[in-house]
C-alpha positions in Angstrom: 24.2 17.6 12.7 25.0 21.0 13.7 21.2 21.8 13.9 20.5 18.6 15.8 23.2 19.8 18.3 21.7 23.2 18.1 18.3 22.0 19.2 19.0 19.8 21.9 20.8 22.4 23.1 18.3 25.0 23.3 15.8 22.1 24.8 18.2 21.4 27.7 18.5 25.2 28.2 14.6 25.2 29.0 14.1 22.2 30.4 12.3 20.4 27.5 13.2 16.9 25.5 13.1 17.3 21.9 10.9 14.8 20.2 12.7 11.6 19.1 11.9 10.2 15.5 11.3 13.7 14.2 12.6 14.4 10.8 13.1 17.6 9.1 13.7 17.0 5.0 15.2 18.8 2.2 12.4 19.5 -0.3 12.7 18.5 -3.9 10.6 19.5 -6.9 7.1 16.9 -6.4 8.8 15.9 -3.2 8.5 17.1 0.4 10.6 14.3 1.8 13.9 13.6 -0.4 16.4 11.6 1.5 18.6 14.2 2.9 17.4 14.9 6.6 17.7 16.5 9.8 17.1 14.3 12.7 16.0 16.4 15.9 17.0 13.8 18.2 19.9 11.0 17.6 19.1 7.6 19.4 21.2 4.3 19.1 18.0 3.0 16.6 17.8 6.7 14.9 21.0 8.2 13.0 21.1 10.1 9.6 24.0 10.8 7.2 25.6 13.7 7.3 25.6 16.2 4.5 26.1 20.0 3.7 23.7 22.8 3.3 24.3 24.6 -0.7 23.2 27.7 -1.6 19.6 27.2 -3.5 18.3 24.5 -1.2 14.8 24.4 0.6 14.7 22.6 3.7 11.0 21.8 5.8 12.4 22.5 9.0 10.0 20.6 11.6 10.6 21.3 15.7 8.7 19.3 18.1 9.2 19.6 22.2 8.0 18.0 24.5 7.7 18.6 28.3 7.6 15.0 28.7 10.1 11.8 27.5 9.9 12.8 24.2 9.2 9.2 23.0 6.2 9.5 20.7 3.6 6.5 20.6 0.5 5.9 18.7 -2.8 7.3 19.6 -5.6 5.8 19.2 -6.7 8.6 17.3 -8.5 7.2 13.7 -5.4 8.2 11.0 -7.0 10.8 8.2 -3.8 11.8 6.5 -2.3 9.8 4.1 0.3 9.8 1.4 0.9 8.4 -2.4 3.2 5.9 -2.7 5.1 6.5 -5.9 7.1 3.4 -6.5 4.1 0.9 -5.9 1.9 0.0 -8.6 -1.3 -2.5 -8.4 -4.2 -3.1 -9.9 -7.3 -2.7 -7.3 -10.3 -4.7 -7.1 -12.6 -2.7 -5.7 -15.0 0.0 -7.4 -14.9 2.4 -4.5 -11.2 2.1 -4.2 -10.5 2.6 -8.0 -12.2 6.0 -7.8 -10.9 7.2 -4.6 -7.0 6.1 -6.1 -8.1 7.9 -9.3 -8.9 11.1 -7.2 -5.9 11.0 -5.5 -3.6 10.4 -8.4 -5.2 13.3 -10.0 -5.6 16.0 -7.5 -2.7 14.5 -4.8 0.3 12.8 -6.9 2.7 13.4 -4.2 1.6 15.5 -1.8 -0.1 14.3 1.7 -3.9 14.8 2.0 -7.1 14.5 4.3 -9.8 12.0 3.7 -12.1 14.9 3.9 -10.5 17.0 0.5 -12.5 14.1 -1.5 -15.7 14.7 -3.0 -16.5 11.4 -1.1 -15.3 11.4 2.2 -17.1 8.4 2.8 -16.2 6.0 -0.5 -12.8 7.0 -0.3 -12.7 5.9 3.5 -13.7 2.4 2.3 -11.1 2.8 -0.5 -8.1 3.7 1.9 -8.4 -0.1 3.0 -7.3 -1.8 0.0 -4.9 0.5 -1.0 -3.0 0.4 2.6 -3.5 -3.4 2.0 -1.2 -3.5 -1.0 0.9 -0.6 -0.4 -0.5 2.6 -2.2 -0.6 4.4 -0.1 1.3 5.5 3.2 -0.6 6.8 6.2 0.4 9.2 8.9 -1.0 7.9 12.3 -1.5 10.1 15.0 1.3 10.4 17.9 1.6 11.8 21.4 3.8 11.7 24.5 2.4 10.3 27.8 -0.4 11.9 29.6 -0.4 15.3 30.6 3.0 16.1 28.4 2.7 19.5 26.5 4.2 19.3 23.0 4.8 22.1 21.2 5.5 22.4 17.0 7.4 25.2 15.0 7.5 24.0 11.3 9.2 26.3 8.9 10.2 26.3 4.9 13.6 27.6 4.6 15.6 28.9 2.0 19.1 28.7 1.9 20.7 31.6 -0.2 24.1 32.2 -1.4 24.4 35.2 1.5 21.6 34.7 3.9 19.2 32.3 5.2 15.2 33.1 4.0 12.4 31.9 6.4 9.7 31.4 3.4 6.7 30.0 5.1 6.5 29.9 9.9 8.7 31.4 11.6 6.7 34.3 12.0 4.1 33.7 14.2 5.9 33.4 17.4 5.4 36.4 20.0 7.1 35.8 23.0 5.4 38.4 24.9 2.5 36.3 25.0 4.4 33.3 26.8 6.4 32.7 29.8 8.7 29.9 31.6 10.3 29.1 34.9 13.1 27.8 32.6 15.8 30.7 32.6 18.5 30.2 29.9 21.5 30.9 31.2 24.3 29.5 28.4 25.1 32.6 26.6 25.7 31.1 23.8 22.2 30.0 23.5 20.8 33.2 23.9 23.2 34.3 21.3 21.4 31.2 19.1 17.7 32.3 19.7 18.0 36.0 19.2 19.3 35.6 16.0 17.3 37.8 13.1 15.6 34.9 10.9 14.6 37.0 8.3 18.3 37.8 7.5 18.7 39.7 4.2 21.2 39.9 1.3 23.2 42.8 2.0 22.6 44.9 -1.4 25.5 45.9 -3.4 26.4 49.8 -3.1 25.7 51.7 -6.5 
């Protein structure tokens, strides 16, 4: 909760709404979403349990702001993304879905993927129906905010360690110089917050 505070914070400093229904998960071995999250926005519909960060955990941290509401709705956009689910079985009926399952349980068992990774882009498309049908599958629709909203992303892997925090994967590409806002930050705390080094190291042990 302290990062959920932490980000509505910064938002309200610059005069942007963070995106509501936005989690950030702890990864697991297989899994990117494990059940311990980081909601970027609480709502009366939308609260998490609370929980501790340990030394050795990995945590997808995902930021999305918007410079509208902030209350994502479905596009109309056609959904390519999908995602296995692992605790539903079934046995399909189709030919063109049994090979396009087959595919994904053999090059995707748990992690998301494109339509357009398969060697059949266009079988597995016609697969994709049954599978939603009964369950197998979970797909990742497309979301925006109301037109004419800028939303903006920063997803980053991080690594907690026992003495310092490790941004493994994002985080990096970021170069303020090359952006600028009417929005002045004036809560010092904040700009304590956002000119912290990310790439803190362990401090080595003297010989």
């Amino acid at each position: 909760m302290d990062v959920t505070r932490a980000i509505a914070r910064v938002c309200e400093a610059f005069k942007v709404n963070p995106v509501e229904a936005v989690l950030s998960h702890k990864i697991l071995k297989y899994c990117i979403d494990s059940n311990e999250t980081i909601i970027q926005k609480e709502t009366s519909t939308q609260q998490v349990n609370e929980w501790a960060f340990q030394a050795g955990d990995v945590i997808g941290l995902d930021v999305y702001v918007s410079s509208g509401e902030g209350i994502p709705k479905e596009d109309e956009g056609r959904c390519t993304v999908f995602k296995r689910e692992l605790n539903k079985q079934y046995m399909l009926k189709m030919k063109s879905s049994r090979a396009f399952f087959s595919e994904m349980d053999k090059r995707f068992p748990s992690m998301p993927f494109s339509i357009r990774q398969f060697e059949n882009p266009t079988g597995a498309r016609a697969g994709v129906t049954e599978c939603l049908t009964h369950n197998l599958i979970q797909d990742l629709p497309v979301f925006c905010d109301k037109k004419g909203a800028l939303v903006a992303q920063e997803m980053s892997t991080v690594a907690i360690l026992t003495k310092s925090v490790q941004v493994l994967a994002g985080g990096n590409t970021f170069n303020p110089a090359l952006y600028s806002t009417a929005a002045v930050c004036e809560d010092k705390e904040v700009q304590a917050l956002i000119s912290m080094d990310m790439w803190a190291k362990e401090d080595k042990k003297k010989k």
